[in-house]
N, C-alpha and C positions, 0 to 999 in steps of 0.2 A: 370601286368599293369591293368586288371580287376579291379582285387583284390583291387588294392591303389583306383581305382576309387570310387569305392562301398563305401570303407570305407570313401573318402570325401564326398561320395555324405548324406552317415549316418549320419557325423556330420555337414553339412549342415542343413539337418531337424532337427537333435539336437537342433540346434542352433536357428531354426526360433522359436519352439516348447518352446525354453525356455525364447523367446523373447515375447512371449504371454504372457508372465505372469507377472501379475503387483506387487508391492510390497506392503503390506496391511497398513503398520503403517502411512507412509506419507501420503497417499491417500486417508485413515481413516478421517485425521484432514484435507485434504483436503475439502473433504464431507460436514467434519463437518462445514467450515465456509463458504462453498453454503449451507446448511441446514438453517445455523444463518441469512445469505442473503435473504432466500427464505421467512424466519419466522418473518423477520424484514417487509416484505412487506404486508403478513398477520396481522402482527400489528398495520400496522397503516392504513390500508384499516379498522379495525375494530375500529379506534381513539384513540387505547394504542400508541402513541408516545413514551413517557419515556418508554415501554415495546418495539420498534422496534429500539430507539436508543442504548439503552443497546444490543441487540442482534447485533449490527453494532461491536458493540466492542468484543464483542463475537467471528467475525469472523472474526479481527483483531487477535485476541490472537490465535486460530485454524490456520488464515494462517503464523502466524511469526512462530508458532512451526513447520509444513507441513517442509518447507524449513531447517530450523535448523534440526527436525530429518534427514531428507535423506542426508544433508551434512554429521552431524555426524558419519549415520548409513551405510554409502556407500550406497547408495540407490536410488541416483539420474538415473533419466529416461526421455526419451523425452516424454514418455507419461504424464509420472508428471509433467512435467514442462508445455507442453500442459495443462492438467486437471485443472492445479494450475490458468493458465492465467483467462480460460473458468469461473472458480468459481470466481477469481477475478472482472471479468466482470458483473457478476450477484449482487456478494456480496458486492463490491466498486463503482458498475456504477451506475446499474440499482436501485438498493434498496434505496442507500441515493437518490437519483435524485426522485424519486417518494415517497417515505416518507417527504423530502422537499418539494415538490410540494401540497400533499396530508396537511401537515400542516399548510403551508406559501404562496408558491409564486403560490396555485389558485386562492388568492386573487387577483391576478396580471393580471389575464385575460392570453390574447395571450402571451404576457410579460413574464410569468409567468411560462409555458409550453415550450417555445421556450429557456430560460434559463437552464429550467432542464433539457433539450436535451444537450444544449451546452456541460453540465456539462458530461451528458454521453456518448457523441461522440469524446469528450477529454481524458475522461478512454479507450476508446475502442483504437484510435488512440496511446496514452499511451504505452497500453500493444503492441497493435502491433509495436511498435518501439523497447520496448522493447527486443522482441522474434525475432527481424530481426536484430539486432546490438551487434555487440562483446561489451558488455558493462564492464566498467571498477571496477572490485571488491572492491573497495573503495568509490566509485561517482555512485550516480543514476542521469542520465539525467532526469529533470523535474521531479515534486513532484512525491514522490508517490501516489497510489491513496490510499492505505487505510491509509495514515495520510489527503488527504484532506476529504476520508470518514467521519477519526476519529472526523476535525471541526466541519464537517457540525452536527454530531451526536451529540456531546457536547454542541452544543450550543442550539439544540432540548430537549435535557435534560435536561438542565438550563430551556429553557423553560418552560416544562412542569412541572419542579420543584418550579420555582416560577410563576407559574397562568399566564404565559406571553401569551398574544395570536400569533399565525402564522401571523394573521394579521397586527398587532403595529411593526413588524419588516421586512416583504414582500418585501420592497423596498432595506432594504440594504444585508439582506441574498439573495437577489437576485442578487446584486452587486457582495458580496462573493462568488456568484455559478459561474460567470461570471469571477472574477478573479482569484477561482481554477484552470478553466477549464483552461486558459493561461498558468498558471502557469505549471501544469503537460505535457502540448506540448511545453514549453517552452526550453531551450539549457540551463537553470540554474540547477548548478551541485549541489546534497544533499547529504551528507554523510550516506553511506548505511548502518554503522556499523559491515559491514562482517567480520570488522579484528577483529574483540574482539573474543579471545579465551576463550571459555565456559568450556574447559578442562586445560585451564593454570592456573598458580599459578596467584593473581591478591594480589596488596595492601592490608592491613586492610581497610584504608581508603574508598576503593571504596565499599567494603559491608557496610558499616557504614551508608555512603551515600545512598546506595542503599536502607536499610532498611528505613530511612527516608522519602524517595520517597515513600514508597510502604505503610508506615503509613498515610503519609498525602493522596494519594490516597482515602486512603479507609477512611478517616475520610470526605473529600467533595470532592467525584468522578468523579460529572461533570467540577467543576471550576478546578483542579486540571489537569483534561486531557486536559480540553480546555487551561491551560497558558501551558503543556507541550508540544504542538502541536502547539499554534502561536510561542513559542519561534523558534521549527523546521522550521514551514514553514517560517519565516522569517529567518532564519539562514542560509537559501540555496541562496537569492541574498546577502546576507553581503558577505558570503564565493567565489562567483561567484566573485566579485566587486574586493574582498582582491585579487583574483587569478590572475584574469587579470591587477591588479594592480601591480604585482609584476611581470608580464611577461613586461608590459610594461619596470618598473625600468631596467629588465635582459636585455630588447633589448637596451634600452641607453647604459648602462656600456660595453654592445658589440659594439655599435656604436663610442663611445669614445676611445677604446680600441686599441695602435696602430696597425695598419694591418706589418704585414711582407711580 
């Protein structure tokens, strides 16, 4: 009876022992896009805008992989998914909200400051919804944050591509900070993409497509992610609007239906 005990109590500590240890690959590219967050912030404290909204994107691209490898690679952990929120916070809250600020809406006075809070008490709010709610593998409730990052980045890039000041635009990119920030505490559902099989067979078609995308991309980067990204965020109240549109029709056709 000893005996059996000792040996639970062994793989007990086994078990806490081997719960310490984190997994290197996801939490790598975690890192990496708090690192692109943190460098985004350095960038435009020092007036490289175009050089802090490209690093936004940066750690767009670092967090869509974090998640896709650990699904892939079994590797999923609550640490990671902790470490992932934490970064996202820093990399999707804080960075565009004061790089914004830092370009555009200081011109705004109180106005201006008070928005870009909005903006990052709505990412904070966000994720902890997020990490408290059985959330549905098809539907993200309320925008994601780093697609309303990815606008606010784009449109900084544009900026700064074409000689626009922060100033000539203050009033309505502030508008835009103000209705991200609704938008991701919002109960409007986005399609999260999880179901797309990265190991299944997929049409010709859809690589065909896909390379076109990733051409015109890279021929004008900012305009290209900026129509990629209004099409998104506008595509989560169409798709809200269709849904509930069609629960209403279901409950008619129930209501007309004879009862037995």
């Amino acid at each position: 009876m000893n005996f059996e005990q000792e040996k639970l109590d062994v793989e007990e500590q086994l078990e806490k022992v081997h719960q310490r240890g984190i997994y290197l690959l996801p939490n790598i590219l975690t890192t990496a896009a708090l690192f692109a967050g943190f460098y985004s912030i350095v960038a435009a404290m020092k007036g490289h805008f175009e050089t802090a909204a490209i690093a936004i994107f940066v750690a767009m691209i670092a967090d869509g992989l974090d998640g896709r490898v650990a699904r892939l690679t079994n590797t999923q952990t609550p640490f990671g998914a902790q470490y992932d929120s934490l970064s996202d916070m820093a990399a999707f809250g804080i960075a565009p909200a004061l790089v914004m600020y830092s370009w555009s809406l200081s011109h705004l006075g109180k106005v201006g400051w008070l928005a870009a809070f909005l903006y990052t008490a709505a990412t904070a709010l966000r994720l902890a919804r997020f990490n408290t709610q059985v959330t549905d593998k098809l539907y993200f409730q309320g925008l994601p944050c780093p697609s309303a990052a990815g606008l606010v980045a784009s449109i900084i890039w544009m900026g700064a591509g074409y000689e626009i000041t922060g100033a000539t635009i203050a009033v309505p990119l502030g508008l835009l900070a103000v209705l991200l920030a609704a938008l991701m505490v919002s109960a409007v559902r986005y399609s999260s993409f999880k179901s797309v099989d990265f190991k299944g067979k997929v049409p010709f078609f859809t690589v065909v497509v896909a390379v076109f995308i990733i051409a015109a991309i890279a021929l004008e980067p900012p305009e290209m992610l900026f129509g990629l990204l209004v099409c998104y965020i506008v595509s989560g109240p169409l798709l809200t609007l269709w849904q509930l549109r069609k629960m209403r029709r279901q409950r008619q056709l129930d209501n007309k239906s004879p009862k037995r």
